[in-house]
N, C-alpha and C positions, 0 to 999 in steps of 0.2 A: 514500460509504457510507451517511449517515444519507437521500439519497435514494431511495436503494434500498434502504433499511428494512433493512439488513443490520448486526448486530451488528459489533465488533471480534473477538471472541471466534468467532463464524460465519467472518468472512472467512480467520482463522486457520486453521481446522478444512478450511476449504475448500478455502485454498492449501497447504494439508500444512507450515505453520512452527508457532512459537510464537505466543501470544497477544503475548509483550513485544515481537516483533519487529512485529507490526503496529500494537502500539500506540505504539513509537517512527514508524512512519510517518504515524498516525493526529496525534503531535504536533507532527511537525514535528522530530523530533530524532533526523532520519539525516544520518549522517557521510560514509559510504563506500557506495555502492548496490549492492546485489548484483541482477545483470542476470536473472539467473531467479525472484527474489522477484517483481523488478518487471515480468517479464512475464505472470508467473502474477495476479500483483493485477489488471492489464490484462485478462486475459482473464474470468477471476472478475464481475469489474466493468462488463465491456464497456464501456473507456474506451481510449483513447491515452495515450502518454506524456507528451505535450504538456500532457491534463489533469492528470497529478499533479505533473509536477514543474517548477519553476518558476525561472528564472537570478536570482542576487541575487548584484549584482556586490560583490564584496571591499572 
């Protein structure tokens, strides 16, 4: 996001959520992924999924 000179509060506005909901993915403090947040961020972004999210074994 800060690559692409995009606010959190923009990326919001832009994916049609709330600002909390991109700013818990902005911290790192997603629980449960909802598959259309994260393909709307994807497309917004023009990234993969592969760039946001990351396996971190138990």
């Amino acid at each position: 996001m800060d690559q692409r000179g995009m606010t959190r509060n923009e990326l919001a506005k832009s994916i049609h959520t709330r600002f909390e909901v991109v700013d818990k993915w902005y911290r790192g403090d997603v629980s449960k992924i909802d598959l259309d947040i994260l393909a709307r961020i994807c497309y917004v972004m023009g990234c993969t999924v592969e760039e946001l999210l990351v396996y971190e074994a138990p």
